[in-house]
C-alpha positions as CSV (number, residue, x, y, z in Angstrom):
1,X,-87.4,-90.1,-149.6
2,X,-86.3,-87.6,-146.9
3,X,-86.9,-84.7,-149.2
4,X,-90.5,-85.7,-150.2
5,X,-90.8,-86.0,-146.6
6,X,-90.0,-82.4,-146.1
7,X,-92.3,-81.4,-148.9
8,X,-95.1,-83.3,-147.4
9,X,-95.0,-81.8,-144.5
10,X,-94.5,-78.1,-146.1
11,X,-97.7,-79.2,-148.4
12,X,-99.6,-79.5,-145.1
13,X,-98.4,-76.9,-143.6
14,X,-99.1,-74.3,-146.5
15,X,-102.2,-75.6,-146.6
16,X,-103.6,-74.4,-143.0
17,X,-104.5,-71.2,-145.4
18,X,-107.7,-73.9,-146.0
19,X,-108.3,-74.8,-142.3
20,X,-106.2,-72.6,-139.8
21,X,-107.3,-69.5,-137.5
22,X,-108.2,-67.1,-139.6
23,X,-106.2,-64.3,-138.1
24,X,-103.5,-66.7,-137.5
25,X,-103.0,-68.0,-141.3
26,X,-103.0,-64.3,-142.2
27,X,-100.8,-62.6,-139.8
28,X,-98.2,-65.6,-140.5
29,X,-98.3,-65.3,-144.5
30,X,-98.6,-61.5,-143.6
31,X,-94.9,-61.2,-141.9
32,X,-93.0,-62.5,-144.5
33,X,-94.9,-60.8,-147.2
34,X,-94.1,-57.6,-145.5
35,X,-90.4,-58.4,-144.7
36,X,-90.0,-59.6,-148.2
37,X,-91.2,-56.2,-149.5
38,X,-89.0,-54.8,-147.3
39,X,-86.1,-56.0,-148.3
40,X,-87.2,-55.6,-151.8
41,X,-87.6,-51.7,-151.8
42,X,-84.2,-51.7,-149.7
43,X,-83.0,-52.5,-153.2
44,X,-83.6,-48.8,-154.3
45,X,-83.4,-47.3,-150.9
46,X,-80.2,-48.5,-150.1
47,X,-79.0,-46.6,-153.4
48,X,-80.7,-43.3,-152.4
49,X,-78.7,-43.9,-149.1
50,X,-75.2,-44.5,-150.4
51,X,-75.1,-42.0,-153.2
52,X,-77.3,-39.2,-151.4
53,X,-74.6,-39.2,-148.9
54,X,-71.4,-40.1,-151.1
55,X,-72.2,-38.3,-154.6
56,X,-74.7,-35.6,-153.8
57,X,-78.3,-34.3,-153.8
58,X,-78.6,-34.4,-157.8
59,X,-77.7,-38.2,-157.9
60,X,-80.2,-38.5,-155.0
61,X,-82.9,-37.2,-157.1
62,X,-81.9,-39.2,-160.2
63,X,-82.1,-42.6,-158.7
64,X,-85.3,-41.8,-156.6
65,X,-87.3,-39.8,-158.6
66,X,-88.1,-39.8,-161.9
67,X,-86.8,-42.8,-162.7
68,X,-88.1,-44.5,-160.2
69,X,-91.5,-43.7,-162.0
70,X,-90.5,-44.8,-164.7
71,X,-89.5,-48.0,-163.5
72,X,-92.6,-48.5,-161.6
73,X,-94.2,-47.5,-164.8
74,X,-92.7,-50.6,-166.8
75,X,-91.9,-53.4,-164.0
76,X,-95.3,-52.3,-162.1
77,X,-97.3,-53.4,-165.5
78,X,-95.9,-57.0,-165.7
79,X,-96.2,-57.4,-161.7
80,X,-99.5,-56.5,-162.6
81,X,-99.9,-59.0,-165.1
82,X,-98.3,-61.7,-163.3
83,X,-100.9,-61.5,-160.2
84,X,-103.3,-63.4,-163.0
85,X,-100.6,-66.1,-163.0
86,X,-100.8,-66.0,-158.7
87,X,-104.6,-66.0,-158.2
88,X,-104.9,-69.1,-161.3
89,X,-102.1,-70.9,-159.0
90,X,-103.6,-70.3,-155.8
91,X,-107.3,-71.6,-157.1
92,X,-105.9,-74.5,-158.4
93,X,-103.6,-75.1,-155.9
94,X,-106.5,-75.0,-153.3
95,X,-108.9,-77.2,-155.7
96,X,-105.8,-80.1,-155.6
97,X,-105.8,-80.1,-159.7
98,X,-102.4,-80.8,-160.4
99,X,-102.1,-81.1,-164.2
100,X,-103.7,-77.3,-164.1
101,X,-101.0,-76.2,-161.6
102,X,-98.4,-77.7,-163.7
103,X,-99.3,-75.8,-166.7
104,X,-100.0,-72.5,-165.4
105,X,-96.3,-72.4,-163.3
106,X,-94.6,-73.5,-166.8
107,X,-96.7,-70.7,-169.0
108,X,-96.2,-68.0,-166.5
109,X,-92.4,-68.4,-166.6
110,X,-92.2,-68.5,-170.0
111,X,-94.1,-65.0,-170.3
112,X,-91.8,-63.8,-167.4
113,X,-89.0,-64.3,-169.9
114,X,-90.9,-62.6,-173.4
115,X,-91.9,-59.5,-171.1
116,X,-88.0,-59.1,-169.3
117,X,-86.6,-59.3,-173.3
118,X,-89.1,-56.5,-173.8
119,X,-88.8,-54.4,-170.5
120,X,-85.7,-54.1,-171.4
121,X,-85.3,-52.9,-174.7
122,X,-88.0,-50.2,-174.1
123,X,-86.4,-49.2,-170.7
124,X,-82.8,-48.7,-172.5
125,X,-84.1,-47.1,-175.6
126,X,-87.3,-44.8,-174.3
127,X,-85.3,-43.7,-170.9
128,X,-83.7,-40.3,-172.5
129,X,-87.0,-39.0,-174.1
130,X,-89.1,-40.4,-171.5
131,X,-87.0,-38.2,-169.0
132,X,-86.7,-35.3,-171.1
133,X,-90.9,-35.1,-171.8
134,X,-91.1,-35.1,-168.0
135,X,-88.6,-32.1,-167.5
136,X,-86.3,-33.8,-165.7
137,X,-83.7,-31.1,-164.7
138,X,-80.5,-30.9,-166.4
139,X,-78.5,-31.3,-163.7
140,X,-79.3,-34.7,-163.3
141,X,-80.6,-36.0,-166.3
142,X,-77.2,-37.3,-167.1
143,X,-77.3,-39.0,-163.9
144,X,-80.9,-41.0,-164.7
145,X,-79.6,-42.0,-167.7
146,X,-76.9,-43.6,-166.6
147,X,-78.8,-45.9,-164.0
148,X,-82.4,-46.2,-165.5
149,X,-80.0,-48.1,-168.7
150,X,-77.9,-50.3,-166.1
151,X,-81.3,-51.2,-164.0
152,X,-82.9,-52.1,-167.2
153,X,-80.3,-54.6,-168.3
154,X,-81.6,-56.6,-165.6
155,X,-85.1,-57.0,-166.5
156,X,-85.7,-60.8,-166.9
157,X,-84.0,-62.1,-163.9
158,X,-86.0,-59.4,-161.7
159,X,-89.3,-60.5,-163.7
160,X,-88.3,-64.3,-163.5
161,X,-87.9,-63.5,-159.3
162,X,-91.5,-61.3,-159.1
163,X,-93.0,-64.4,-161.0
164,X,-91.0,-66.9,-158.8
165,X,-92.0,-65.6,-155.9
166,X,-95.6,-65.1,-156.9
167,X,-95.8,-68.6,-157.6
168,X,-94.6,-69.8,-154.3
169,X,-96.5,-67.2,-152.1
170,X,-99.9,-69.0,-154.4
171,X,-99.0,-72.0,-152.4
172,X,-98.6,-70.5,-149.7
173,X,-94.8,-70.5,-149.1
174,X,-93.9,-66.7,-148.3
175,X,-90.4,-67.6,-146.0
176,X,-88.4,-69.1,-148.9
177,X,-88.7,-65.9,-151.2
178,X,-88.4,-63.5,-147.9
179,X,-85.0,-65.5,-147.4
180,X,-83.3,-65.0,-150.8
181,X,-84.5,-61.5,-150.8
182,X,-83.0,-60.9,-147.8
183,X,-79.7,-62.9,-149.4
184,X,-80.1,-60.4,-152.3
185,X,-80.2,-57.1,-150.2
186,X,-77.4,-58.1,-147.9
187,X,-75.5,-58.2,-151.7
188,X,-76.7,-54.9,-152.8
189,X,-75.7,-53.3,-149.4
190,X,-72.1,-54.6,-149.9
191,X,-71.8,-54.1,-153.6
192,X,-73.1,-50.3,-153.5
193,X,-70.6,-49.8,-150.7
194,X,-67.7,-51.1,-152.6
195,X,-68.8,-49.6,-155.9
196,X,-69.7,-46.3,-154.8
197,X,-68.2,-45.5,-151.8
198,X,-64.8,-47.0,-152.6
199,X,-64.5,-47.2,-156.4
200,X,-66.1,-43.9,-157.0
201,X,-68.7,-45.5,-159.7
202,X,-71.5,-43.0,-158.4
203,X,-74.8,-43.9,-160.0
204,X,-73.5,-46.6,-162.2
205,X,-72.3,-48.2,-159.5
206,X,-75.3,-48.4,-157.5
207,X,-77.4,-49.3,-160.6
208,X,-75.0,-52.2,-161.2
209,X,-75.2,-53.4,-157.6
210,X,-78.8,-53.5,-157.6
211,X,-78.4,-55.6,-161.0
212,X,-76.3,-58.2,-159.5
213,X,-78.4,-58.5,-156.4
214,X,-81.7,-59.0,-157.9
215,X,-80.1,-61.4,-160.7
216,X,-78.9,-63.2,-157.1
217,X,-82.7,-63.4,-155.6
218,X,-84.1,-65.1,-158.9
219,X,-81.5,-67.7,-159.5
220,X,-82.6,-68.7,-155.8
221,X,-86.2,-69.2,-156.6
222,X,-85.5,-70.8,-159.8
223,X,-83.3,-73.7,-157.7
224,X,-86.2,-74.0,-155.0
225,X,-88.6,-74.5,-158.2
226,X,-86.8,-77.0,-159.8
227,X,-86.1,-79.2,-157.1
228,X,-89.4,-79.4,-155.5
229,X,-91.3,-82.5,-155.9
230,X,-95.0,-80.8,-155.3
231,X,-97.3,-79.7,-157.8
232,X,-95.5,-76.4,-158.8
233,X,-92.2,-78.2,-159.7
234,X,-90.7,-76.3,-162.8
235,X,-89.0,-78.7,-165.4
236,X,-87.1,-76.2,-168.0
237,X,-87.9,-78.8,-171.0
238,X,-91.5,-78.0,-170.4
239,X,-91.1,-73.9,-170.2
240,X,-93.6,-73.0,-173.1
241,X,-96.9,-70.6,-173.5
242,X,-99.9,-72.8,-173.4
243,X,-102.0,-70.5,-175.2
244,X,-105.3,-71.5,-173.1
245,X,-103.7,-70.8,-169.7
246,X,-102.0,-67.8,-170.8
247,X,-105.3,-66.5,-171.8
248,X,-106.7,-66.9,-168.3
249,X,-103.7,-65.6,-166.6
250,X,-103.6,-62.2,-168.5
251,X,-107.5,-62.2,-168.5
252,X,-107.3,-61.8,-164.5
253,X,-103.6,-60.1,-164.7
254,X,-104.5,-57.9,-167.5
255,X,-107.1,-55.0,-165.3
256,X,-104.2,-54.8,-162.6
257,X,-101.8,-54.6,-165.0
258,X,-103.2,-51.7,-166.4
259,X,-104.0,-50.7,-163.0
260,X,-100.5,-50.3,-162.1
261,X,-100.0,-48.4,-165.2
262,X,-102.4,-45.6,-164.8
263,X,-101.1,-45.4,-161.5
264,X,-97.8,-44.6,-162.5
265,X,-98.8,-42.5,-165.6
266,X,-100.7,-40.5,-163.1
267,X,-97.5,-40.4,-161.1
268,X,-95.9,-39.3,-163.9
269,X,-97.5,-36.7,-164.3
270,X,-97.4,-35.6,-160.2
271,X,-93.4,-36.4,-161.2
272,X,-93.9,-33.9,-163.8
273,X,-94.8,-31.4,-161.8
274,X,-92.8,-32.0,-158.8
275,X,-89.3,-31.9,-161.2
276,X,-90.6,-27.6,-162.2
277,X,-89.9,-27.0,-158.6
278,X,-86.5,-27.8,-158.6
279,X,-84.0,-30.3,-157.5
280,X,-83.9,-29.6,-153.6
281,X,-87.7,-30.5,-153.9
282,X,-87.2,-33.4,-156.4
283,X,-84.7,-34.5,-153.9
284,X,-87.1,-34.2,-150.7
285,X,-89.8,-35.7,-152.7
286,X,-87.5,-38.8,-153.5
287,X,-86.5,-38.7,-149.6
288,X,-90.3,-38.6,-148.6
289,X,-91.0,-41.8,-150.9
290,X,-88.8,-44.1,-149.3
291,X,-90.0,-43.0,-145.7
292,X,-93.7,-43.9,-147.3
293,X,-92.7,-46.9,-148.4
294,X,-93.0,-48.4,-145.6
295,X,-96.9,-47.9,-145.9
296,X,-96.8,-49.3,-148.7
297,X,-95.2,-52.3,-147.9
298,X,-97.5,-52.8,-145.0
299,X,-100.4,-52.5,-147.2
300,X,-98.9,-54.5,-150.2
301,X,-98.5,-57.4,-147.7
302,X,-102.0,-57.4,-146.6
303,X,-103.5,-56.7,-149.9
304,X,-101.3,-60.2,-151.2
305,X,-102.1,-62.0,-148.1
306,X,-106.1,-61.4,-148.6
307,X,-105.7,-62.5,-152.2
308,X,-104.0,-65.4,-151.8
309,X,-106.0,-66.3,-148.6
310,X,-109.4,-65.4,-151.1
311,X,-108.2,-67.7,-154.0
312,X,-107.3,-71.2,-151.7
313,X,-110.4,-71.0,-149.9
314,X,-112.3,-69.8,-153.1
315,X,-110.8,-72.9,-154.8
316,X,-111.6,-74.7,-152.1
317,X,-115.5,-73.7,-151.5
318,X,-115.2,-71.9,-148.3
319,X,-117.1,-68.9,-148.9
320,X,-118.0,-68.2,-145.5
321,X,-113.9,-68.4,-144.4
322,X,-113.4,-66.0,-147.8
323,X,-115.4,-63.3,-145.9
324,X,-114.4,-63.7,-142.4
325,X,-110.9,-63.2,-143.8
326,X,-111.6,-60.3,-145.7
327,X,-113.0,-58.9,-142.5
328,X,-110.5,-59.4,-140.0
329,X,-107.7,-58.4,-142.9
330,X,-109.2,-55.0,-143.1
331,X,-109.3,-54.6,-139.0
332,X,-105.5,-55.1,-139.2
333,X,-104.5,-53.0,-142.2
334,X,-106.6,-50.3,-140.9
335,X,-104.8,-50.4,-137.2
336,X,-101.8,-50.8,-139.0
337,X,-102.0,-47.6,-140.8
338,X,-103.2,-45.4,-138.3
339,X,-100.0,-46.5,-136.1
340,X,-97.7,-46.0,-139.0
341,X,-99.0,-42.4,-139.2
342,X,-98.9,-41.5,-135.9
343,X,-94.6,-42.8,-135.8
344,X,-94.0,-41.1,-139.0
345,X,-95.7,-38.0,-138.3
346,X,-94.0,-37.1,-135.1
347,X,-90.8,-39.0,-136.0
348,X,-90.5,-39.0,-139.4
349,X,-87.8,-35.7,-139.6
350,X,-84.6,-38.5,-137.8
351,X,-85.5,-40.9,-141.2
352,X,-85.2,-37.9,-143.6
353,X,-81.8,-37.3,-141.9
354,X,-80.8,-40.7,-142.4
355,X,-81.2,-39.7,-146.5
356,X,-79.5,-36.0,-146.4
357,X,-78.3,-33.4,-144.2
358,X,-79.2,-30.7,-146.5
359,X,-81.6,-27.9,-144.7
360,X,-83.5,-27.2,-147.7
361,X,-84.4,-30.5,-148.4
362,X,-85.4,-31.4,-144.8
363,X,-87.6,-28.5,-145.3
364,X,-89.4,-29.6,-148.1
365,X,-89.5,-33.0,-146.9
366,X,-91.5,-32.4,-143.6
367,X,-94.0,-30.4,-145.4
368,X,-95.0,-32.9,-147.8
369,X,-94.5,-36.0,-144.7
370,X,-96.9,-33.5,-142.4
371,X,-99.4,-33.3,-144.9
372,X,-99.6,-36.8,-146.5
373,X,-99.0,-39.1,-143.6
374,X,-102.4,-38.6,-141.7
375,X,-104.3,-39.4,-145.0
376,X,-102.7,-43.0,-145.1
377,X,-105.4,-44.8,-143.4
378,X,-107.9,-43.7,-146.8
379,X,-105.8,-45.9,-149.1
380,X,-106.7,-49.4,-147.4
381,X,-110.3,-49.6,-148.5
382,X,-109.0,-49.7,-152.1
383,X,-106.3,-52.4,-151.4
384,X,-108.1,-55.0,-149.5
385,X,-110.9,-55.1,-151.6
386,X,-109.3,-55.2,-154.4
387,X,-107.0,-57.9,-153.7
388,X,-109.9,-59.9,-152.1
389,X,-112.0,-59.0,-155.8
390,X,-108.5,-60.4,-157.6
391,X,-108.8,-63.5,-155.1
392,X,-112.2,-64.5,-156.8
393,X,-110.9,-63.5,-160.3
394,X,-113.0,-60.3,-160.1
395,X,-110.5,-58.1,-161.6
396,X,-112.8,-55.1,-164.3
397,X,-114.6,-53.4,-162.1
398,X,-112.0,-52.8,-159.6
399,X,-109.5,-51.2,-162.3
400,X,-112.2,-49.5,-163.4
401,X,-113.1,-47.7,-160.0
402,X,-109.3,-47.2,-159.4
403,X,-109.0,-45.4,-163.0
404,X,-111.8,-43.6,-163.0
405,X,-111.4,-42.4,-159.0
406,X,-107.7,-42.4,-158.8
407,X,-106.4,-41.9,-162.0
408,X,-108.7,-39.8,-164.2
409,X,-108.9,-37.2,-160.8
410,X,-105.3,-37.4,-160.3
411,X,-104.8,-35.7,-163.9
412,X,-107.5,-33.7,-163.4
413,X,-106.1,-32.0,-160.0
414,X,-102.6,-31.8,-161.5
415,X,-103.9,-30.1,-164.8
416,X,-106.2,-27.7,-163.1
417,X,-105.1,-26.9,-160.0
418,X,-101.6,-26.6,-159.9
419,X,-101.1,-24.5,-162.4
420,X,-103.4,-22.1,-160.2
421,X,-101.1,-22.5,-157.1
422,X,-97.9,-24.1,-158.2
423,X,-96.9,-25.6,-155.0
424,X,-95.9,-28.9,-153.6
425,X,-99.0,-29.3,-151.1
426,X,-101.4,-28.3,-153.7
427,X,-99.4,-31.0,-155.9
428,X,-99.2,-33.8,-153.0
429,X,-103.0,-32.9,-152.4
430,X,-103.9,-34.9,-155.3
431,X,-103.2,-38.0,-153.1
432,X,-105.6,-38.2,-150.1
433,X,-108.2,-36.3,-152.0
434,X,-108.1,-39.0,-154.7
435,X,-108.1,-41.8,-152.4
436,X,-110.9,-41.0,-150.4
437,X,-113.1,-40.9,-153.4
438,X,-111.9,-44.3,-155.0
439,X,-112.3,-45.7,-151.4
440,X,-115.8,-44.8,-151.2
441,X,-116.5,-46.5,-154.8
442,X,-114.7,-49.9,-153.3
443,X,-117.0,-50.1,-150.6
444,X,-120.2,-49.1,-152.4
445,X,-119.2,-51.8,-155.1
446,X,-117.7,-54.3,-152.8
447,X,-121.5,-54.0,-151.0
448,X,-123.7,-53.7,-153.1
449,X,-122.5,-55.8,-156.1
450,X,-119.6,-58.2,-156.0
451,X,-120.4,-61.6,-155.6
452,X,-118.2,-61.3,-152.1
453,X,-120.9,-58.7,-150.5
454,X,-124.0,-60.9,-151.4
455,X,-125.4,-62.9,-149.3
456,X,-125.3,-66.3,-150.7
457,X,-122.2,-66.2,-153.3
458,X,-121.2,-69.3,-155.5
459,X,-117.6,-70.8,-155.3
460,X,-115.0,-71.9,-157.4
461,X,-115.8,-75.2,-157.9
């Protein structure tokens, strides 16, 4: 009785997304989101750390660059896929329909478990030609191979915690999966340092860590969704593909999913070009993308906060709230970035230290921070709008702006240009250049068109 009590009280709690301050509800699913992501790219970072310092600059660049891509590549399409499985949740969650919740939560689990089995299979056999056919340097190929193999191995529990924790953040519970990731990277932190540092298992060892940790994170969410008593509850017996909902989860997760993977194709290629310039850039690139991370953790949280704030009140029939939020969400992403760049632009050089004392690096490093940093504040158009668009189940269009204005003139720049002046700004250039233009096709569609910019819009129900 005590513990349906506590659930009770956590229902009506998660469900202030429906009725609370606006700015409030967001800024409180917001933190967690954000902390969460934190400690989730710590993961990685924490790696970069340990063996940048303790093994060298080539295994730096192996567990940072390219394979980091490729990883994005693969686990960014199923996160991808998954947010169908979030915004179905949230919608039904907000319109009280149980049974619907029920079967959505079991289905999404079970394709969390078919796509980990496949992750992985591709991951461990594709890693050695995928690196080779992106010129990954000798002198650390070895070094990729060895961790991109280990990472993969841990595909499903890492998929079963992404899906996990989507499913609770639909509900509006973003402090339980901040906590076991938190759990997790307090693991990984300890593991790398025994492994590496003390055992001498270089990249191996900090793959393996991050294994373990992650596997740690999703047996946690598991146990808090098989004990609940609300809607959500997951009941292994009942872990199947319903064939209808899974249909509606990959029709919404389906666009971002392929989202994710042009993205990172297109990063591919910018990887691509980045590896013919040489390790100590490889290395300063790698450096420079766990300083930016932290923009894109800021962002990720808002853009996850505004879809799950979208798809409650959406399911609920509160268009008015829907666009008041979307409002005040892009006031505080933008502020957000515009602080960020100011701090990483004039202090960004005592972070790259943190990474490696090496002078040529650092060298590299500044140049690409100096350049890219001011151009953060372009990006947020394309994430709030498109999270609000996935809130609503509007998810086409948006993948089609962000492949046609990101990716297609991503390839375009790197094919052309740098070949004309085969440097790392005119590389890194692609960036701001491409995000300004898909920006300005966000808010022209998100006007103009969307059911969210009309007037009088019709609601879930």
């Amino acid at each position: 009785m005590e513990r349906m009590i506590k659930n009770k009280e956590l229902a009506d709690e998660q469900n202030q997304i429906t009725e609370g301050v606006i700015w409030k509800q967001l800024l409180l699913f917001f933190f967690p989101i954000l902390f969460g992501t934190f400690f989730q790219q710590l993961y990685n970072t924490v790696d970069a750390i340990v063996v940048g310092q303790f093994v060298g600059k080539e295994a730096l660049a192996a567990v940072g660059g390219p394979t980091g891509t490729l990883i994005n590549l693969l686990v960014g399409f199923f996160v991808g896929l998954s947010s169908g499985a979030t915004v179905i949740i949230s919608q039904f969650y907000g319109a009280k329909r149980e049974d619907k919740v029920g079967f959505a939560v079991h289905t999404s689990v079970a394709f969390s478990i078919l796509c980990g089995l496949g992750i992985m299979a591709v991951g461990i056999l594709g890693a050695p030609y995928a690196l080779s056919m992106m010129g990954t340097p000798e002198d650390i190929l070895e070094h990729a191979i060895l961790y991109i193999r280990i990472y993969f191995l841990g595909s499903i529990p890492n998929l079963i915690y992404n899906m996990g924790s989507g499913i609770l953040r639909a509900v509006g519970d973003s402090k339980r999966p901040l906590l076991f990731l938190i759990t997790g990277c307090l693991t990984n932190i300890v593991l790398d340092v025994v492994l590496v540092v003390f055992l001498r298992m270089g990249v191996a060892g900090a793959a393996a860590a991050t294994v373990f940790s992650q596997t740690a994170s999703s047996l946690f969410v598991v146990a808090v969704l098989t004990r609940t008593h609300e809607m959500y509850r997951l009941v292994f017996s009942r872990i199947r593909l319903d064939r209808r909902m899974l249909n509606r989860i990959i029709r919404i997760g389906l666009p971002a999913g392929l989202q994710s993977v042009m993205y990172s194709l297109s990063n591919v290629i910018i990887q691509s070009s980045v590896n013919s310039l040489g390790t100590d850039t490889i290395a300063a690139w790698t450096a420079y993308g766990k300083i930016d991370s932290v923009f894109w953790m800021i962002i990720n949280a808002f853009g996850i906060s505004i879809t799950t704030f979208v798809g409650q009140n959406y399911g609920a029939g509160k268009m008015e709230r829907v666009k008041k939020g979307i409002r005040q969400c892009m006031a505080m992403t933008v502020a957000s970035a515009l602080g960020l760049s100011f701090v990483l632009y004039h202090f960004g050089f005592y972070i790259f230290k943190i990474f490696t004392t090496d002078v040529a690096v650092l060298e590299k490093g500044m140049e690409i921070l100096h350049f890219l940093v001011p151009a953060f504040v372009t990006y947020v158009a394309i994430e709030i709008y498109s999270g609000a668009l996935r809130g609503i189940g509007d998810s086409w269009i948006p993948m089609i702006l962000t492949m046609l204005g990101v990716c297609a003139l991503r390839v375009a720049w790197i094919l052309v240009a740098v070949p004309l002046r085969r440097t790392i700004t005119t590389v890194v250039f692609s960036y701001p250049l491409t995000w300004t233009v898909t920006s300005v096709l966000f808010i022209i569609y998100f006007h103009r068109f969307s059911k969210l910019g009309r007037k009088k819009a019709s609601s879930f129900r």
